[in-house]
N, CA, C and O atoms as a Tripos MOL2 file, in Angstrom:
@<TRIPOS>MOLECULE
protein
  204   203    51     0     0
PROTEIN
NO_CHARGES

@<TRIPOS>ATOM
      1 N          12.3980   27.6010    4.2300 N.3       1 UNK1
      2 CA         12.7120   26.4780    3.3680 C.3       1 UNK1
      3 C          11.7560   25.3090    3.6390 C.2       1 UNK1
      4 O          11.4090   24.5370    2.7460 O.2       1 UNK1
      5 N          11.3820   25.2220    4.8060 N.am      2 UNK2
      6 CA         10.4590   23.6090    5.2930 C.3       2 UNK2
      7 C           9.0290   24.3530    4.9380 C.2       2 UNK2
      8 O           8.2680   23.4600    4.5670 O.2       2 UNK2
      9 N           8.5330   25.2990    4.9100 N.am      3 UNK3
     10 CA          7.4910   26.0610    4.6170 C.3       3 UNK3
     11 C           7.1760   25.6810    3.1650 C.2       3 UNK3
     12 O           6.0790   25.3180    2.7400 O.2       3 UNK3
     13 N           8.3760   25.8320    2.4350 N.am      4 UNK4
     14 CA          8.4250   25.7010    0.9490 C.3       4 UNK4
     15 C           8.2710   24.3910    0.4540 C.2       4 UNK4
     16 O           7.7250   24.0220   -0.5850 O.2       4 UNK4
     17 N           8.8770   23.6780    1.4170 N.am      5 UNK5
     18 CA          8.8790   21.8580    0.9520 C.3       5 UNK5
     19 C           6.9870   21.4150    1.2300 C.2       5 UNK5
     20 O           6.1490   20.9830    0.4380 O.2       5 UNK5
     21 N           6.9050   21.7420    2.5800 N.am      6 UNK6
     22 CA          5.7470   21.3520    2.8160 C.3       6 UNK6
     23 C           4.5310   22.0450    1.7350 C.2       6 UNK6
     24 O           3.6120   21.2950    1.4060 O.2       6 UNK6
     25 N           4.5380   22.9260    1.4030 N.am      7 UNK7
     26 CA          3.3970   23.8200    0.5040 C.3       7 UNK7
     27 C           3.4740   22.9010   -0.8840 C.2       7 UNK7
     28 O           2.4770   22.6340   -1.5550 O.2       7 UNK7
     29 N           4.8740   22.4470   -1.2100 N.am      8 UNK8
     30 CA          5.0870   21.6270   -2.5850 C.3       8 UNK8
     31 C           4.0910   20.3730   -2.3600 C.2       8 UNK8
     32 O           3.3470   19.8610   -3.1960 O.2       8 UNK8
     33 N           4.2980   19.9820   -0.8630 N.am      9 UNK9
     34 CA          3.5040   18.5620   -0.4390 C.3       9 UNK9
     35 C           1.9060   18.9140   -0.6500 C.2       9 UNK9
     36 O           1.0860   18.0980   -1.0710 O.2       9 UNK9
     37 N           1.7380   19.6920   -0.4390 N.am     10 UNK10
     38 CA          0.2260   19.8380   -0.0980 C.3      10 UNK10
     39 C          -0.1360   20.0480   -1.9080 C.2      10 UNK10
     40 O          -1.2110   19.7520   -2.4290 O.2      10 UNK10
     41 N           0.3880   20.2990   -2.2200 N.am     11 UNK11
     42 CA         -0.0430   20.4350   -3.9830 C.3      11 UNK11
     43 C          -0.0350   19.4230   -4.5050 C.2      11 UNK11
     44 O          -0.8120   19.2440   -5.4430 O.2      11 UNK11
     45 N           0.9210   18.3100   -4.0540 N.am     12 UNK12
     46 CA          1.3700   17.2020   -4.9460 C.3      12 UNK12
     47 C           0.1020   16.1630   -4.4460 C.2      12 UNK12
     48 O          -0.4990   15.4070   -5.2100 O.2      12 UNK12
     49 N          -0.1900   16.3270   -2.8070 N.am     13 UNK13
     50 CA         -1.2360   15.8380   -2.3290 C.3      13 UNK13
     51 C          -2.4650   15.9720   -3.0190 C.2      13 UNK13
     52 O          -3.1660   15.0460   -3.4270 O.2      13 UNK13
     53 N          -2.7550   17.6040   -3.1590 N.am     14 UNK14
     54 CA         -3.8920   17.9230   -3.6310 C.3      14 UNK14
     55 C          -4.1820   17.0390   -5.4810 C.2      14 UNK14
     56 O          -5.2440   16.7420   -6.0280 O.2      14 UNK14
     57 N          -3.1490   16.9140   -5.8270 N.am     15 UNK15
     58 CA         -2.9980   16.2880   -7.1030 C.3      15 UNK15
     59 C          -3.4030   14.8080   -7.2030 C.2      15 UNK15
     60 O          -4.3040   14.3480   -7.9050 O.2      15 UNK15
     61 N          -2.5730   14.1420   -6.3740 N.am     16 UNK16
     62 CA         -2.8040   12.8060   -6.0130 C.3      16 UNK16
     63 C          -4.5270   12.5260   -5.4710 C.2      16 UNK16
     64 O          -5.3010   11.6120   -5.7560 O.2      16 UNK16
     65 N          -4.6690   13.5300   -4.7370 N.am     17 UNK17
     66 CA         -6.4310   13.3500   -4.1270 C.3      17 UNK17
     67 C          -7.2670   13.4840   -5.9060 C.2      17 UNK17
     68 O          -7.6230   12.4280   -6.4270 O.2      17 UNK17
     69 N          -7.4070   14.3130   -6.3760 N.am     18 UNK18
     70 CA         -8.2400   14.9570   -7.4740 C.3      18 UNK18
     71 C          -8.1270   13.7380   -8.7690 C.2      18 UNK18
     72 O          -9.0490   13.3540   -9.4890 O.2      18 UNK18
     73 N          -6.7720   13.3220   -8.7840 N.am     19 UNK19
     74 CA         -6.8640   12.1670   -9.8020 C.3      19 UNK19
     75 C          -7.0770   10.8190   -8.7280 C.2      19 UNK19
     76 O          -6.0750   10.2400   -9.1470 O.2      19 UNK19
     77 N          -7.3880   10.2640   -8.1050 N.am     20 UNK20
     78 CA         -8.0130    9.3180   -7.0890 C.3      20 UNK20
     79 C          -9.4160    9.1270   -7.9200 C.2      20 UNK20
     80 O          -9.8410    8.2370   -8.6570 O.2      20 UNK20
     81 N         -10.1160   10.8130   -7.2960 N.am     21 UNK21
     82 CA        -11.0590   10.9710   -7.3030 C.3      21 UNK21
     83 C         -12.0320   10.5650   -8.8350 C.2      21 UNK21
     84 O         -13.0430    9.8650   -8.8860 O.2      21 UNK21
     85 N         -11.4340   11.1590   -9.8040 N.am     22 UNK22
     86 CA        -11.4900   11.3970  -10.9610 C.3      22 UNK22
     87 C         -11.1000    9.6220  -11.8240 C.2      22 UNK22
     88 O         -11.8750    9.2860  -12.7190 O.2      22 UNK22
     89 N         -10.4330    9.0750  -11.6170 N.am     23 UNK23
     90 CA        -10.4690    7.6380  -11.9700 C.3      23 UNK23
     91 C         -10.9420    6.7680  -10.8090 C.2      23 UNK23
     92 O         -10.4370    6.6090   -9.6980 O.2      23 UNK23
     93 N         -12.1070    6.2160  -11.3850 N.am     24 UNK24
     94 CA        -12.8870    5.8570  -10.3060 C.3      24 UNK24
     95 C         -12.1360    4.5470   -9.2530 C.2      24 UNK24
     96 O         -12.0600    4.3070   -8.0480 O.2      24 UNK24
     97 N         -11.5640    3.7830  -10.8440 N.am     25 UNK25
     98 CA        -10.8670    2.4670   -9.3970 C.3      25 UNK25
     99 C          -9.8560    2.9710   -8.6590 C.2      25 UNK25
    100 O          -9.3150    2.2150   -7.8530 O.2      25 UNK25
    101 N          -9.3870    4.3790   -8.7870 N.am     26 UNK26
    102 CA         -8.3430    4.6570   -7.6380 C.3      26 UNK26
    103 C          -8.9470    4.9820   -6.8610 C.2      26 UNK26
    104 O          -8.3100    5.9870   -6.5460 O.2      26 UNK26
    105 N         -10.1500    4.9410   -5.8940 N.am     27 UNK27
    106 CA        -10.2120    5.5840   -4.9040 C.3      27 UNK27
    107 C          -9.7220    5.5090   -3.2720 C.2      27 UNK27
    108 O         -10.0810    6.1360   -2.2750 O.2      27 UNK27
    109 N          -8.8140    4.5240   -3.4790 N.am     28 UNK28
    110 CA         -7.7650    4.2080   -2.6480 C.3      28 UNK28
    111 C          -6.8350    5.1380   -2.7910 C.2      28 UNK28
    112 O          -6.1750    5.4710   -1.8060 O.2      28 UNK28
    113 N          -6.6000    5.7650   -4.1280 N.am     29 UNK29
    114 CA         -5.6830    7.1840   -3.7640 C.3      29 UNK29
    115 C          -6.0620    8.2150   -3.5370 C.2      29 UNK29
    116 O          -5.2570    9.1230   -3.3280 O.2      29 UNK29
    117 N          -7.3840    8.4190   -3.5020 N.am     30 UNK30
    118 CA         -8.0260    9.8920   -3.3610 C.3      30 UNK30
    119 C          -7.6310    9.8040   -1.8690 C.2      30 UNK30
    120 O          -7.0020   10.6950   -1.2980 O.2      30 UNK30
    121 N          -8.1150    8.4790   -1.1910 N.am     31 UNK31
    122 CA         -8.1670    8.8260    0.7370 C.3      31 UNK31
    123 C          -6.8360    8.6410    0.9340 C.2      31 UNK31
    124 O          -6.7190    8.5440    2.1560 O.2      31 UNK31
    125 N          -5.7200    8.5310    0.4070 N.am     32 UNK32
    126 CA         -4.3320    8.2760    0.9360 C.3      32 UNK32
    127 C          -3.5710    9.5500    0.9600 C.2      32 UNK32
    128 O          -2.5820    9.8670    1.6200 O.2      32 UNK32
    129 N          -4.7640   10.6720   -0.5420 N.am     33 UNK33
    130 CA         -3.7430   11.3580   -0.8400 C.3      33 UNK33
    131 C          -4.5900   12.4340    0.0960 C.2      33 UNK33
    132 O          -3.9200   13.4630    0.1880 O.2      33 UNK33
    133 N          -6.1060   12.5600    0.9720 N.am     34 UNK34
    134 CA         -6.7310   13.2750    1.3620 C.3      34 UNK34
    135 C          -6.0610   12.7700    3.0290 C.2      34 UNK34
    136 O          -6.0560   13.6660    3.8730 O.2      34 UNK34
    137 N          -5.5430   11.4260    3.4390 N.am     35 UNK35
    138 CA         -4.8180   11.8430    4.4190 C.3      35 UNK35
    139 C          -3.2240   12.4370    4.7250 C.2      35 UNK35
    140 O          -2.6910   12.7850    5.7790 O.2      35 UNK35
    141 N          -2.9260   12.4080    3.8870 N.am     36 UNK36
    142 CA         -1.5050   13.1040    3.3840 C.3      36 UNK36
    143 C          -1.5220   14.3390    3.5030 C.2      36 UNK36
    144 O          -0.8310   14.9460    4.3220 O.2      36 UNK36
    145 N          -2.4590   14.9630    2.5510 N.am     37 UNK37
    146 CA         -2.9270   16.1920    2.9840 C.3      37 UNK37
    147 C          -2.9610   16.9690    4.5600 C.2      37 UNK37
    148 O          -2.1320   17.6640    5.1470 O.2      37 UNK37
    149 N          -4.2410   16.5200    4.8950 N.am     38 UNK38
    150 CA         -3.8120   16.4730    5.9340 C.3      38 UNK38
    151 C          -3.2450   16.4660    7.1630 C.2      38 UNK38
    152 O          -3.5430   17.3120    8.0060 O.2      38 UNK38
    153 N          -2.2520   15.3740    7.4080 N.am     39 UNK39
    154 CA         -0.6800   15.6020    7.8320 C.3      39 UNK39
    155 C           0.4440   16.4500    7.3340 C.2      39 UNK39
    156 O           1.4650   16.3860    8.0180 O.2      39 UNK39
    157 N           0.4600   16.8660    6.7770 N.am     40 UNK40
    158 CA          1.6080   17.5570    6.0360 C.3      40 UNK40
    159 C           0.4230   19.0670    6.6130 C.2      40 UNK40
    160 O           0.9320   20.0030    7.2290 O.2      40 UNK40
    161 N          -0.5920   19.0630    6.4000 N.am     41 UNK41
    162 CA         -1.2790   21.0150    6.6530 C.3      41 UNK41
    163 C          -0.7910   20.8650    8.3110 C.2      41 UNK41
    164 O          -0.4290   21.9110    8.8500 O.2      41 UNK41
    165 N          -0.7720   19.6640    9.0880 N.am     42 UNK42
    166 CA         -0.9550   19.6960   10.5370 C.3      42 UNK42
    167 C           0.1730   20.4070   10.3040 C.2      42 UNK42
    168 O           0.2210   21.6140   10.5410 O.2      42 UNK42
    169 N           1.4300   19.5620    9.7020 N.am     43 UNK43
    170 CA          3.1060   19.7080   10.2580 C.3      43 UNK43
    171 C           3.2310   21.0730    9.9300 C.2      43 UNK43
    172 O           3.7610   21.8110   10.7610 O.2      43 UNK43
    173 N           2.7990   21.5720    8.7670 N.am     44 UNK44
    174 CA          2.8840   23.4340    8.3280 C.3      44 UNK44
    175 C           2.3600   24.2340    9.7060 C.2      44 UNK44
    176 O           2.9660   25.1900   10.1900 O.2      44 UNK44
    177 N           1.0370   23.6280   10.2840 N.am     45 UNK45
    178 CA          0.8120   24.8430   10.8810 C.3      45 UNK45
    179 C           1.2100   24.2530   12.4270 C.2      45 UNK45
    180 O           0.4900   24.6600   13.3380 O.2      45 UNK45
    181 N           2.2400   23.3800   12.7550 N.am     46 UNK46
    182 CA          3.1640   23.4580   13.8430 C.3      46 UNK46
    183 C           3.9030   23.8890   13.4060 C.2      46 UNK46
    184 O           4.1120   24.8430   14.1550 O.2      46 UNK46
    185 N           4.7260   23.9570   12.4870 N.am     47 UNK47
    186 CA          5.6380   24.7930   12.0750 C.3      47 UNK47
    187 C           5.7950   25.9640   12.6910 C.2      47 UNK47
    188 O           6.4320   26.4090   13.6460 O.2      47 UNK47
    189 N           4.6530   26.5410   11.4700 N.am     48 UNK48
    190 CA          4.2150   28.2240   11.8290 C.3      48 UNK48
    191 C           3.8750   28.3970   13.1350 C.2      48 UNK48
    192 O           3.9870   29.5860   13.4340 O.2      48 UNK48
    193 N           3.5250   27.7540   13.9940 N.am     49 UNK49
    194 CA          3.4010   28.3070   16.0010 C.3      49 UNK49
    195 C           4.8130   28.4570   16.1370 C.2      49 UNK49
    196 O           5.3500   29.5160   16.4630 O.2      49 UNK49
    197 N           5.5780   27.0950   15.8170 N.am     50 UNK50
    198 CA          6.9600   27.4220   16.4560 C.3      50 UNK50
    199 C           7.8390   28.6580   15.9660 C.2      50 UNK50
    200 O           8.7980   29.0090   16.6530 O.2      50 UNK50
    201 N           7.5390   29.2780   14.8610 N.am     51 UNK51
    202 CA          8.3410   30.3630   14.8980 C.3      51 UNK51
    203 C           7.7980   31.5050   15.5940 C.2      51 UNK51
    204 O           8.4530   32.5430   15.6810 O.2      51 UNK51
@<TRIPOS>BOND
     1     1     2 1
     2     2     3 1
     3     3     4 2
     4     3     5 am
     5     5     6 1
     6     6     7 1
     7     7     8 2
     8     7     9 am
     9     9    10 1
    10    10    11 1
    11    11    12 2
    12    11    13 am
    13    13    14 1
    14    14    15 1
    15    15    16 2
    16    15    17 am
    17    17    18 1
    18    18    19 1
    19    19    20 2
    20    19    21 am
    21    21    22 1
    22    22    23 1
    23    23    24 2
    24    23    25 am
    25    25    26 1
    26    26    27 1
    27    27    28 2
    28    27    29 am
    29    29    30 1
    30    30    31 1
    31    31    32 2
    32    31    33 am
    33    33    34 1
    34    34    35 1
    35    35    36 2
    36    35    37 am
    37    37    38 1
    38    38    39 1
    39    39    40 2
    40    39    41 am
    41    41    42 1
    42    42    43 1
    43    43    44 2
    44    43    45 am
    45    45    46 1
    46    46    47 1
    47    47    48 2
    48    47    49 am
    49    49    50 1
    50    50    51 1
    51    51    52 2
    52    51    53 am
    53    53    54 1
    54    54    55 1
    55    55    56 2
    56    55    57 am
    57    57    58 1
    58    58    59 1
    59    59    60 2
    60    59    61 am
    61    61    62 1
    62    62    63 1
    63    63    64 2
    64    63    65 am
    65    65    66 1
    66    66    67 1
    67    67    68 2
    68    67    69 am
    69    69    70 1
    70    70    71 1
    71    71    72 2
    72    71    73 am
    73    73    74 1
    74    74    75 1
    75    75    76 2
    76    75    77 am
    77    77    78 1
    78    78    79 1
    79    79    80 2
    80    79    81 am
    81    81    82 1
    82    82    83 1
    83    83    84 2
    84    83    85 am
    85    85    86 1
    86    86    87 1
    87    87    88 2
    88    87    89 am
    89    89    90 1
    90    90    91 1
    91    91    92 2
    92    91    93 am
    93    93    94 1
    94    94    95 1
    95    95    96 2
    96    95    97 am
    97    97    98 1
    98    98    99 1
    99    99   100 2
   100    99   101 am
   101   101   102 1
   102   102   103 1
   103   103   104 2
   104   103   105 am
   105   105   106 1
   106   106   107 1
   107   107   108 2
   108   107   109 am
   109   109   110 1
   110   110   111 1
   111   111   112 2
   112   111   113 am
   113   113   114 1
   114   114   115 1
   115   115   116 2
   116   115   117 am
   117   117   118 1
   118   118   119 1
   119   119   120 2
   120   119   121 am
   121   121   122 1
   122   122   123 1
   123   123   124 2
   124   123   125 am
   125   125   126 1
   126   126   127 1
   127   127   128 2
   128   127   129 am
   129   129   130 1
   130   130   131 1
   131   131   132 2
   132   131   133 am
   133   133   134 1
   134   134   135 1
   135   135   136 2
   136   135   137 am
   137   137   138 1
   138   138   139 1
   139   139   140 2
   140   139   141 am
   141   141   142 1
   142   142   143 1
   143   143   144 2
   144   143   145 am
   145   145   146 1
   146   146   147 1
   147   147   148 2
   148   147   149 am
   149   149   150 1
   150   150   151 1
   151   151   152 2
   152   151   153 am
   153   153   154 1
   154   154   155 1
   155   155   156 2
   156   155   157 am
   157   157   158 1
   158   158   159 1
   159   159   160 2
   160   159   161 am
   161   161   162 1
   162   162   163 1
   163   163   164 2
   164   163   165 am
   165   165   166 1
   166   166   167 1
   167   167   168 2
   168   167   169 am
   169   169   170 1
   170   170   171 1
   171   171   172 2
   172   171   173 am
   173   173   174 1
   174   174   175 1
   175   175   176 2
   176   175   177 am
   177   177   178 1
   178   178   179 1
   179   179   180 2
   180   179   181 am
   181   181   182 1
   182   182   183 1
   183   183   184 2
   184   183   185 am
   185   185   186 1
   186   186   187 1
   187   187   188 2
   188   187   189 am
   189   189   190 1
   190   190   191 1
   191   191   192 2
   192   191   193 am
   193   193   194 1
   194   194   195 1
   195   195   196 2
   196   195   197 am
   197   197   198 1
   198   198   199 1
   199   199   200 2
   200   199   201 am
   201   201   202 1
   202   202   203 1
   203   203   204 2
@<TRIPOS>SUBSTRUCTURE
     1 UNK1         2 RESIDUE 1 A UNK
     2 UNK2         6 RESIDUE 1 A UNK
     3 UNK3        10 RESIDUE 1 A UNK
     4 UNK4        14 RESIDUE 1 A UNK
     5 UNK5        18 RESIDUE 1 A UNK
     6 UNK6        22 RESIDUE 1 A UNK
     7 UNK7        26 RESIDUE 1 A UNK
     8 UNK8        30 RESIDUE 1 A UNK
     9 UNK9        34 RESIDUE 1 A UNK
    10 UNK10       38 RESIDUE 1 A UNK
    11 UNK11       42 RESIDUE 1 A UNK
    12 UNK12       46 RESIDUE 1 A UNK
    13 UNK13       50 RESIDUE 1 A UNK
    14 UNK14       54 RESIDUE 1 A UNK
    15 UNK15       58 RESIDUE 1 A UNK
    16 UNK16       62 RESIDUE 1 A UNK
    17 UNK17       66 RESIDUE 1 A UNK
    18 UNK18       70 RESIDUE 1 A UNK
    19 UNK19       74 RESIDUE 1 A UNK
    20 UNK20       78 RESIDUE 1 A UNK
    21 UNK21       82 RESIDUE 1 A UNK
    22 UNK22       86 RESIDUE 1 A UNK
    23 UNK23       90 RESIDUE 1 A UNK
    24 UNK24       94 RESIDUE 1 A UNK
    25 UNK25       98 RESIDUE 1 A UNK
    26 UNK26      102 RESIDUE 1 A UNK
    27 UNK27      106 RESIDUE 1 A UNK
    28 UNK28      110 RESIDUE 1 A UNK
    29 UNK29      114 RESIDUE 1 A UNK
    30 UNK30      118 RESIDUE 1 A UNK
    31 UNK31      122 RESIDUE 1 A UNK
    32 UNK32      126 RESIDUE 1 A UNK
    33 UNK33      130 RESIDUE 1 A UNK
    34 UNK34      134 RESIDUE 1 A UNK
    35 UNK35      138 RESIDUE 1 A UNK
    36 UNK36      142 RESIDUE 1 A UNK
    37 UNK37      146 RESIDUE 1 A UNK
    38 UNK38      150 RESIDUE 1 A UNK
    39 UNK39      154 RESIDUE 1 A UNK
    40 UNK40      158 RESIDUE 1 A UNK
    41 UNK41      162 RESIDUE 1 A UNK
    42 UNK42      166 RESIDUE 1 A UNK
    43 UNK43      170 RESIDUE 1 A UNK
    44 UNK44      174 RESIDUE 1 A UNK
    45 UNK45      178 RESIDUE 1 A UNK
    46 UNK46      182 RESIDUE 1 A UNK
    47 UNK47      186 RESIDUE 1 A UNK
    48 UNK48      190 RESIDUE 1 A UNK
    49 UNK49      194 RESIDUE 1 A UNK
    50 UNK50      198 RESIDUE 1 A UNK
    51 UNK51      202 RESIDUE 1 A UNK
């Protein structure tokens, strides 16, 4: 189930980065949504050790 939440994050991230990117005056959301990213891949793959 937290596998599932987090994978939703990393998409919604990946979304948030690509339109950042793509409208140029956001690029305050591309790096918010590229550190989000990020954190959320760390927390997945502690996850996945702990099981």
């Amino acid at each position: 189930m937290l596998l599932r939440l987090l994978g939703l994050l990393l998409a919604v991230w990946i979304v948030v980065t690509v339109v950042g990117w793509v409208v140029e005056g956001l690029f305050w959301l591309a790096v918010v949504g590229l550190l989000l990213l990020l954190v959320t891949g760390a927390l997945g793959v502690r996850e996945r050790i702990r099981r």
